[in-house]
C-alpha positions in Angstrom: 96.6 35.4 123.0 95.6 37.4 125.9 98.5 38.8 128.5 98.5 38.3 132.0 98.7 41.6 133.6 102.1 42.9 134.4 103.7 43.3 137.4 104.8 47.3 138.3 107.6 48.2 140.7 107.7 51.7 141.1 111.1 53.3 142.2 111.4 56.5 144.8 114.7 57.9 145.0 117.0 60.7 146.5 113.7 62.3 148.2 115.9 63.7 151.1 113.4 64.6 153.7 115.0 67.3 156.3 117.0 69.1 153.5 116.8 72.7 153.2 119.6 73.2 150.6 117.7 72.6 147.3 114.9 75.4 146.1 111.7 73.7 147.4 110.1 72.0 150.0 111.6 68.2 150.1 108.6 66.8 152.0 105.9 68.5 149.8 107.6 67.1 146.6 107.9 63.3 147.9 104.2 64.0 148.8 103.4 65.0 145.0 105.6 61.7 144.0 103.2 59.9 145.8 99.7 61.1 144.5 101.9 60.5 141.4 102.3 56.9 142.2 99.2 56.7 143.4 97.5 57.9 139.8 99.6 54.9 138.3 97.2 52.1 136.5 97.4 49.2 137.3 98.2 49.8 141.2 102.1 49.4 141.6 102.6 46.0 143.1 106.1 46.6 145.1 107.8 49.8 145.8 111.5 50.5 145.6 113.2 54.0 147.6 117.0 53.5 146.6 118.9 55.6 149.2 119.4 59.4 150.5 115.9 59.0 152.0 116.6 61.2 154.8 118.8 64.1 154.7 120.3 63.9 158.2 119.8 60.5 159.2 117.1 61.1 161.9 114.4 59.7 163.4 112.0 62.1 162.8 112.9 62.0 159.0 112.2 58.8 158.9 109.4 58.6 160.8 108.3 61.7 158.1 108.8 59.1 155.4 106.8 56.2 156.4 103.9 58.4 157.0 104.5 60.2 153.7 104.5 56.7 151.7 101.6 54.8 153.9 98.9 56.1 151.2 100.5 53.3 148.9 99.7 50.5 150.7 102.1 48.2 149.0 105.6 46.4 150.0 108.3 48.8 150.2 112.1 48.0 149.9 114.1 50.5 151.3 118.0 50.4 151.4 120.2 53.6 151.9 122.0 56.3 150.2 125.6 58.1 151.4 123.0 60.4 153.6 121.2 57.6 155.7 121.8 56.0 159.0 122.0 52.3 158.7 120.7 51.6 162.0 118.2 53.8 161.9 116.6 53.2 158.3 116.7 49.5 159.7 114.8 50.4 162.7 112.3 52.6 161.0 111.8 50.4 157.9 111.9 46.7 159.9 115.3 46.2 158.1 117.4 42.7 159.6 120.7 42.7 160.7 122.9 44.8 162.7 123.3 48.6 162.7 126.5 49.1 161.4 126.3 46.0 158.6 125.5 46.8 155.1 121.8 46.7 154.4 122.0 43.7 151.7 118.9 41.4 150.9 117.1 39.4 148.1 113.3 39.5 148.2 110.9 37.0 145.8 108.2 39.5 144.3 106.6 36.5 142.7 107.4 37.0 138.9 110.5 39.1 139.5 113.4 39.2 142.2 114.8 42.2 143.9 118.5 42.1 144.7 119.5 45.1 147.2 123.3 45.7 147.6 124.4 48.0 150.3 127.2 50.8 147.9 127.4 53.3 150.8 130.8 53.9 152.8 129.5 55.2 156.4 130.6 59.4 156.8 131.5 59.9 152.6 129.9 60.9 149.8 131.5 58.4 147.3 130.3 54.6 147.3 132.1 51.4 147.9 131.3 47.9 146.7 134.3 45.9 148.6 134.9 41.6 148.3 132.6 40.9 151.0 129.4 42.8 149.6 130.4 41.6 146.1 130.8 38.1 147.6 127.6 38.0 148.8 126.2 39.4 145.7 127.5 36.4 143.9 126.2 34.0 146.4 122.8 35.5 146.4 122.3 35.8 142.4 123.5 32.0 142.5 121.0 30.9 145.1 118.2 31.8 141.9 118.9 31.6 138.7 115.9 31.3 137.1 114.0 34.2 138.0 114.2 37.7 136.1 115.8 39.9 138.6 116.6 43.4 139.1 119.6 44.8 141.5 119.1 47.9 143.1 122.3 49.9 144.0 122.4 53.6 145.4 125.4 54.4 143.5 125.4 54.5 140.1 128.3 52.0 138.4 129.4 54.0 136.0 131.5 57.0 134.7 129.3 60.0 133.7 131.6 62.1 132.0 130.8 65.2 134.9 134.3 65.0 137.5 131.9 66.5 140.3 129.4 63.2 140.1 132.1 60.7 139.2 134.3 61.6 142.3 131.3 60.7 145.1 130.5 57.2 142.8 132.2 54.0 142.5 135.8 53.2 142.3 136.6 52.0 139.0 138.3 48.7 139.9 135.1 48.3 142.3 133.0 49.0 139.3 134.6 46.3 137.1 134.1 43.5 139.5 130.5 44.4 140.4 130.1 44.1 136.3 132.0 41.0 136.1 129.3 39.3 139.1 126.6 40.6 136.9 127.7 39.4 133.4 127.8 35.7 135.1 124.1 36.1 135.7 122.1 36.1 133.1 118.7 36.4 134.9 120.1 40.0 136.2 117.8 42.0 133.5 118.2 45.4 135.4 120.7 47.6 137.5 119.1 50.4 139.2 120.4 53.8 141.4 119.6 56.8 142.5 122.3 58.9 143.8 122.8 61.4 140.7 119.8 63.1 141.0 118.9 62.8 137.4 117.6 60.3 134.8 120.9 58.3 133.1 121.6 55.0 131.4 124.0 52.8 130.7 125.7 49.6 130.6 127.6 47.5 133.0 128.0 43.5 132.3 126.0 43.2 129.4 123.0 44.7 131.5 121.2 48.0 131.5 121.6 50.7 134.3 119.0 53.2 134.8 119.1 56.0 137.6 116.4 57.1 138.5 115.6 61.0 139.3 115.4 62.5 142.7 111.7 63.7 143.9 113.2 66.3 145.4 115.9 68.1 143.4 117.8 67.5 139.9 121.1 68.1 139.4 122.5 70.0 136.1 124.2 68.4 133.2 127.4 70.0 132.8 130.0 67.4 131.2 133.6 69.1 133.0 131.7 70.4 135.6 134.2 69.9 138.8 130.8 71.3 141.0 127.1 69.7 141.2 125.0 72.3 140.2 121.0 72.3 141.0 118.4 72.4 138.2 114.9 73.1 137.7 114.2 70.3 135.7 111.2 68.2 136.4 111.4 65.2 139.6 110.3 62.5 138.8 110.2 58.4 139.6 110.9 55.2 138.2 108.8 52.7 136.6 110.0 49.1 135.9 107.4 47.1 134.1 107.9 43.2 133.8 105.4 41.4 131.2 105.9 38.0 130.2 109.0 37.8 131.3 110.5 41.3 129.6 111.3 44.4 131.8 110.4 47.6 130.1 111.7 50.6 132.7 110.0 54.0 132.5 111.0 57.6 133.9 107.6 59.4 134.9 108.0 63.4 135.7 106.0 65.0 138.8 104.8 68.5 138.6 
């Protein structure tokens, strides 16, 4: 029996364009993501950036970024990190809704839905997933329940093990809700973040969680660490595979 051809969303994450603090040039690396991307057979059909995609907020970051990522030519989903300005990610990326409301919305990408779910707390590192967003994250898995979807968080929803990454994630009655909304829904095949600038899995609800890397920096692993150290260890991007109706996720390195 011959298979249909799968469907590829690609996930960018934690490129930080305008940051000067890591050892490297932030726009030349999300530039190298993208021939990356661009190398990737078949052609990516959707494209996912999950948060910190500018490191100040500004409009001339973003304005870096869409140009940076126009060589793709495919739909891109953007939502933000703890470094973003809502209202202006939504004005760069033709986001709806109002400035200061969390950037929350479900997209059909034919075989596969995309669930975005705003985890960022406005001024703070650490993430926040309160009743309301969780609320509407229930109501929007509910509306479609037959389609394989993925959610797409910027804060990873789980504990690590380092105290420097688990103080700027999730708190953990926050973190046990968001897996009990997910555990109802069993067409949620995927929970995906950025936020920890490295590659990590786990498992929340019954459902795997994969971070994806950072194109621009990595972060050490250091179990006890109580600061985020930097690494040279390879960037990279994610790659979420759906073929009849399984999702296979990849991690592809960029040199």
């Amino acid at each position: 029996m011959r298979r249909r051809r799968p469907f590829v969303l690609v996930q960018l994450s934690d490129p930080h364009i305008g940051a000067d603090w890591g050892d490297g040039d932030s726009v030349a690396r999300l530039a190298a993501a993208v021939e990356s991307v661009r190398a990737l057979e078949p052609t990516p059909d959707a494209l996912l950036l999950s948060g910190d995609v500018a490191d100040h907020g500004l409009d001339d970051e973003y304005e870096q970024v869409r140009e940076l990522l126009a060589p793709l030519d495919v739909p891109l989903h953007v939502f933000p990190g703890n470094h973003d300005v809502r209202g202006t990610l939504r004005r760069h990326f033709e986001v709806p809704g109002a400035d200061s409301e969390p950037v929350q919305y479900a997209v059909d990408l034919g075989p596969l839905r995309l669930v975005v779910l705003d985890s960022t707390r406005p001024g703070e590192d650490g993430g926040e997933l309160d009743a309301p967003r969780l609320t509407w994250l229930e109501e929007t898995l509910a509306a479609a329940t037959q389609i394989p979807t993925v959610v797409a968080l910027h804060h990873h929803p789980f504990v690590t093990g380092a105290p420097a990454i688990d103080d700027i994630g999730l708190p953990a009655d926050e973190r046990q809700a968001f897996g009990s909304v997910v555990e109802a829904h069993p067409q949620v095949c995927r929970i995906v973040a950025g936020h920890v600038h490295r590659t990590m899995s786990a498992e929340l609800g019954g459902r795997a969680v994969l971070t994806a890397p950072s194109t621009y920096v990595q972060a050490r692993l250091e179990l006890g660490a109580k600061e985020i150290e930097l690494t040279n260890d390879p960037r990279g991007f994610a790659v979420h595979v759906l073929l009849d109706g399984e999702l296979v996720s990849h991690v592809e390195t960029v040199s």
